[in-house]
N, C-alpha and C positions, 0 to 999 in steps of 0.2 A: 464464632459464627455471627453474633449480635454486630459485630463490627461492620463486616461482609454486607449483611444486610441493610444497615443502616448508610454505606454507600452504593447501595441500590439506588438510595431515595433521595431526590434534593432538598436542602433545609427546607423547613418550613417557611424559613424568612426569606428564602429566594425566590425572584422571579425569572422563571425564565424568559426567552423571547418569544413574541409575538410571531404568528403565522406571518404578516408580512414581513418581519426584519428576517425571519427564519429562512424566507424565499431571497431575499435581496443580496444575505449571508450567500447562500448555495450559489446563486448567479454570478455573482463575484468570484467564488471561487472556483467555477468550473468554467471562467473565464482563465484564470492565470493556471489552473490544470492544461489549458487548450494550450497555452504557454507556453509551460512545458513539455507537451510532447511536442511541441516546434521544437524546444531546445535538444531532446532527446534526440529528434533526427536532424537538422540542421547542423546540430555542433559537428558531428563526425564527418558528418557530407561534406562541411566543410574544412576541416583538415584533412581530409582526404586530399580535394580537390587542390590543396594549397601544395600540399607535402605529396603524395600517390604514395604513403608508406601507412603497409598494415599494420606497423609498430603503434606510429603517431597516433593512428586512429583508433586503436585498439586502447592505447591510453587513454583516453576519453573517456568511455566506460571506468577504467580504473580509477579517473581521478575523482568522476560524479560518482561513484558510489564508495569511493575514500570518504569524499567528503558525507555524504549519510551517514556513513558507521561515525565519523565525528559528529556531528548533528545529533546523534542519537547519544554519543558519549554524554554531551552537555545537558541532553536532556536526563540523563541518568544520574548526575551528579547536580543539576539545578531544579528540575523539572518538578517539586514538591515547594519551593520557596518562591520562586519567581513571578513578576506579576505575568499572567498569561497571555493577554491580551497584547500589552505592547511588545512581548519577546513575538507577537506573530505579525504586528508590524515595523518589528523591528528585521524578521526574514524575511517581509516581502520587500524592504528598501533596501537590502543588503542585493539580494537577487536585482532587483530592477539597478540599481547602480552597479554591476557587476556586466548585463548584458548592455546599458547603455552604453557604457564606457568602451565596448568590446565596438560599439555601432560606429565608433566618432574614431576612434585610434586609428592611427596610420597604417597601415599596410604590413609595414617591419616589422611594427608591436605587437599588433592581432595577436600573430601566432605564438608569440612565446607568452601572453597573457587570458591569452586563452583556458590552459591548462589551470590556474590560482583560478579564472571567475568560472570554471565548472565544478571545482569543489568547493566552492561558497555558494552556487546554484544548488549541491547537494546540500551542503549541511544546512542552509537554507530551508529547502523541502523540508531534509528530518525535522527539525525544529517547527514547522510549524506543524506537519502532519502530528505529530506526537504529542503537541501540546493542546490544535485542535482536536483529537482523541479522548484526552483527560478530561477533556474541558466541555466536554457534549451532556454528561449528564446536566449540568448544571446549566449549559446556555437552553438544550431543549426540553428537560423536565422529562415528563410522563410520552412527549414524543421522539425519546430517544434512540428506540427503534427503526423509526419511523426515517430520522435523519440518517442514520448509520444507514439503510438501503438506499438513499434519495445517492450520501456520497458515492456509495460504490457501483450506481447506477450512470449517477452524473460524469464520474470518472473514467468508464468506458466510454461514453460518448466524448466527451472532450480528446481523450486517445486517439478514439478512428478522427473525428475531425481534425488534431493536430497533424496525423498522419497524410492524411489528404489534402491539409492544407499548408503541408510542407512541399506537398510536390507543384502545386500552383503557384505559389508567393516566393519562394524563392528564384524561379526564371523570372516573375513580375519584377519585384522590389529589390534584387537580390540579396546580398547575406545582411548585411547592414541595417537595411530595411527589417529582415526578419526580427534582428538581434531588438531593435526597436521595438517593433511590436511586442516582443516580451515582453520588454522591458515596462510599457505599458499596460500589459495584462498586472503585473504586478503592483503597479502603481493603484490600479484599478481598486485588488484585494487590500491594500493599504489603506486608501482612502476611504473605502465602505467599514473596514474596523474604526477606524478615526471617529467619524460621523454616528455610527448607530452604540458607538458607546457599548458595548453588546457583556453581561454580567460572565464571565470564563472562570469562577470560584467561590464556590459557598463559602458565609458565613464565617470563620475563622478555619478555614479551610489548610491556609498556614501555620497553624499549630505552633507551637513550642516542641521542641524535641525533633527539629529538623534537623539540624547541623550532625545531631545523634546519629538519624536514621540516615546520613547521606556515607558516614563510614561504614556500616553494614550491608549498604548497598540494598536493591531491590530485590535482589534471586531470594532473600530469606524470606519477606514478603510473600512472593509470589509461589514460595515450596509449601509457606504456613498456611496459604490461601487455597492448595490445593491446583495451583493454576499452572506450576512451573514445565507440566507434560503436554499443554498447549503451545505453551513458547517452544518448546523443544521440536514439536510439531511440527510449527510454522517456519522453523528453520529449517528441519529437514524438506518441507515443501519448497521451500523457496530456492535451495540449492537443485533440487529436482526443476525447476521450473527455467534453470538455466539453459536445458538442453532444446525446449524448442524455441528459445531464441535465438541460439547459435544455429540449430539445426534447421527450422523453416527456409532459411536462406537454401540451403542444399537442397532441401527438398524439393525446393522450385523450379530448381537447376536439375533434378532429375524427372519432374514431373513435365516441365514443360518450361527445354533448354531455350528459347525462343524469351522467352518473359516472364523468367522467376519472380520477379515481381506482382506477377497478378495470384501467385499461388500464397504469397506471404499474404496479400492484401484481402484476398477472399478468405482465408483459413482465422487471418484475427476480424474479418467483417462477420463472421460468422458467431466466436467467440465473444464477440460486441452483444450481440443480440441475442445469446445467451444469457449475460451477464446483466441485460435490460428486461428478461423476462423473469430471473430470479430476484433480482431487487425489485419491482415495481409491481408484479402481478403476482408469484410465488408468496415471496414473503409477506405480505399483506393474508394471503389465504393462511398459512403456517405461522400470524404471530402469537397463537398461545405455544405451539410447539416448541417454536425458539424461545418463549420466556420459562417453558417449564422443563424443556432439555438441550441446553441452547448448547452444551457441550457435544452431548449423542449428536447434533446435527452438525456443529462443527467437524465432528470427524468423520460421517459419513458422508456428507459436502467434501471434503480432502480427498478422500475415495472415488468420488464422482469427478471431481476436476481432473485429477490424475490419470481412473481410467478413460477421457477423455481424451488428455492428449495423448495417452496410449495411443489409443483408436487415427488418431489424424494420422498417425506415422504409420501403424499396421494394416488398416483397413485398407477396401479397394475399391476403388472408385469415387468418382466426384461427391457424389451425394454422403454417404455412408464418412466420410472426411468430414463433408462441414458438418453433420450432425453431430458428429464425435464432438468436434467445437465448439459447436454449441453447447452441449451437455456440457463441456469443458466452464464456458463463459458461466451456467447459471452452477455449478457445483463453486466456484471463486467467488462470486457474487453472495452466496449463503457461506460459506467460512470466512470470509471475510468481516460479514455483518456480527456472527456469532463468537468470532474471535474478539472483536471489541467490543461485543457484549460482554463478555465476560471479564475480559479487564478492568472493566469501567464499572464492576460491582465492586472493587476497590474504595475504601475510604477514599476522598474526596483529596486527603492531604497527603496520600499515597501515590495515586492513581500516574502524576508528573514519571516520576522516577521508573514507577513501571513501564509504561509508554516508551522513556527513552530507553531503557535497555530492550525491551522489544524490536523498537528500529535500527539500536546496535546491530545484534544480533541478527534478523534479518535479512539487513543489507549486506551483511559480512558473509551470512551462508547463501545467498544468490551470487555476491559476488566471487566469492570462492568457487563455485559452480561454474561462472563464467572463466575463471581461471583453468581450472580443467577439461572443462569442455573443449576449450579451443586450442588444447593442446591434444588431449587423445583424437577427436571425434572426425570421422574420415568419412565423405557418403557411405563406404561398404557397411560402415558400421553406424549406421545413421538409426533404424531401427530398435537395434539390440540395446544401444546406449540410452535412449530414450524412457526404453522398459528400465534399463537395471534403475538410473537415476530416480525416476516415479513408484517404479516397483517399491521403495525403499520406505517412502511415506504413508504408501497404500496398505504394506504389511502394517506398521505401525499406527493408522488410522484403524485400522483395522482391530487389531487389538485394545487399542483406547476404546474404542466403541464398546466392546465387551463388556471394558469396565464401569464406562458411561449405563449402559443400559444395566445392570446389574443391581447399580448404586438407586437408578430407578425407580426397577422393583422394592427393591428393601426401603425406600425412602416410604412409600407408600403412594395416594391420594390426594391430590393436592398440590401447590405450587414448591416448587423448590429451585433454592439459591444455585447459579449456574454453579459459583465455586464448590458447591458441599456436592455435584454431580459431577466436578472433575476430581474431586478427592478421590472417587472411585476408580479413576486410573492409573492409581498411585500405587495401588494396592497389592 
């Protein structure tokens, strides 16, 4: 437990960054997030448009989230030694030379080059998502919280913006143009790491006994720490979370055969500003709660996203939909915060390895969710699938809770380590 706790805390001899580098950091990166969700929907639009094969385009998804589960691999096996910083501009130049290169290539090559710079776009993302994660107690200090809602705040917005400003920039500049401008947002995050110099690792935070702890891997870690039923959690969420990707498209098509499209764009506009009102006004009101049962709310947050997108697919009517969505956006918005709260109460020279098997994991059970989905999931059964895939987390959030709030009680009065509140689920 002294361990746990004392990567709560960052050295004494660190400083964190500054409220302006902290702001300059976020803008940066919720620049090259806008980025990517250009690249998110531009990549398939356009091998669509190249190819008109559900295959080709369906591979796309597979190869960007091949590449995460690799990106998270590496962060599993390096992510405790490595220096943090330049592994995170070393993935935003890997990313920006991947989409430049896609801008300038001939015609012929595009497309068969396509598929190698989408899963280096992926393992990209993991790698830096995961190392930025690790790396938060230490760059933000005592406003670590604070950062953790700013990203998952900042990251819906960059979403709906990439989304919407893939459907205007593309008939402007066309694909090229796009593949550019990425490639630029990334440049961007490069270059503000460069410059602000920014501290991503306490104090002897590399340890001796790494090479040890890199053949035991992090699951033992995170089973001693009490934490391994959150991971497990957020896997099964995330396979759940596949089905109204696959399925909003349908639903649009049934809700209104004319312009599926507006039904997808309102359902996650909605979900957006969810997700902005639990990061930025919720969680500000709830941060003792999250620092003294930061577990119990991560999983009654799972419960809340889930029976949310329940509600988009069951409910009826306009209204009663987006609200479900919303409720959806701020329940993602607070498990999201409280889930790397919790990891990041991890020793400092830990913390690497757990992150990358995190985003192992996953990317591996969304995209396995993706696999299935899109092979059972038919409109008739557009609803019932929904339920079972969410259902599945909901029970299980549900039960963790139990044990969250139990461990609680018995702990007493007083503040308590998120880990020694998810021990209680263990049990």
């Amino acid at each position: 437990m002294g361990a746990m706790v004392t990567g709560a805390r960052v050295a004494e001899g660190a400083a964190p960054a500054g409220p302006r580098q902290l702001a300059v950091f976020l803008t940066a990166k919720t620049v090259s997030d806008i980025g990517y969700a250009l690249d998110f929907i531009c990549l398939s639009v356009f091998i669509w448009e190249r190819t008109r094969s559900g295959v080709a385009t369906g591979l796309v998804s597979v190869a960007l989230y091949a590449g995460a589960i690799g990106g998270g691999r590496l962060g599993h096996r390096y992510g405790d030694r490595w220096d943090r910083r330049r592994v995170m501009i070393g993935a935003d130049l890997v990313r920006a030379l991947m989409l430049a290169l896609l801008a300038v290539l001939p015609a012929a090559v595009q497309r068969w080059w396509l598929y190698p710079a989408v899963v280096l776009v992926g393992a990209g993302r993991s790698v830096f998502e995961a190392t930025m994660s690790a790396a938060t107690p230490v760059l933000a200090g005592a406003r670590t919280q604070a950062v953790n809602s700013a990203l998952a705040g900042l990251k819906g917005v960059a979403f709906m913006l990439g989304m919407g400003l893939a459907a205007v920039l593309a008939p402007a500049i066309g694909y090229r143009g796009v593949f550019g401008l990425d490639a630029s947002s990334y440049l961007l995050s490069a270059l503000v790491l460069l410059v602000l110099r920014l501290r991503m690792r306490e104090p002897g935070g590399r340890a001796s006994g790494a090479r040890e702890r890199e053949r035991a891997g992090a699951w033992p870690v995170l089973v001693g720490a009490g934490l391994a039923g959150l991971v497990v959690l957020r896997v099964l969420d995330a396979f759940g979370s596949s089905s109204q990707h696959v399925g909003l498209p349908m639903l649009g098509t049934l809700l209104r055969p004319t312009e599926p499209a507006v039904v997808s764009g309102v359902v996650w506009g909605s979900w957006a500003a969810g997700l902005l009102l639990g990061s930025f006004v919720l969680r500000p009101l709830a941060r003792r709660l999250l620092e003294r049962a930061g577990a119990l709310v991560y999983c009654l947050a799972t419960m809340v996203m889930s029976l949310g997108f329940i509600g988009v697919f069951w409910l009826d009517g306009w209204w009663p939909r987006l609200l479900a969505a919303g409720l959806a956006g701020l329940g993602d918005s607070l498990s999201e915060i409280t889930y790397k709260q919790s990891l990041q109460r991890l020793p400092d020279e830990r913390r690497g390895r757990a992150f990358g098997l995190s985003q192992m994991a996953v990317n591996a059970g969304f995209m396995a969710g993706l696999l299935v989905t899109s092979l059972v999931l038919r409109p008739d059964r557009l609803a019932p699938w929904v339920l079972l895939l969410h259902g599945l987390p909901l029970l299980v959030a549900g039960w963790m809770a139990v044990g969250a709030a139990r461990s609680i009680r018995s702990a007493g009065p007083g503040p308590a380590p998120v880990a020694e509140i998810a021990k209680g689920t263990a049990r």
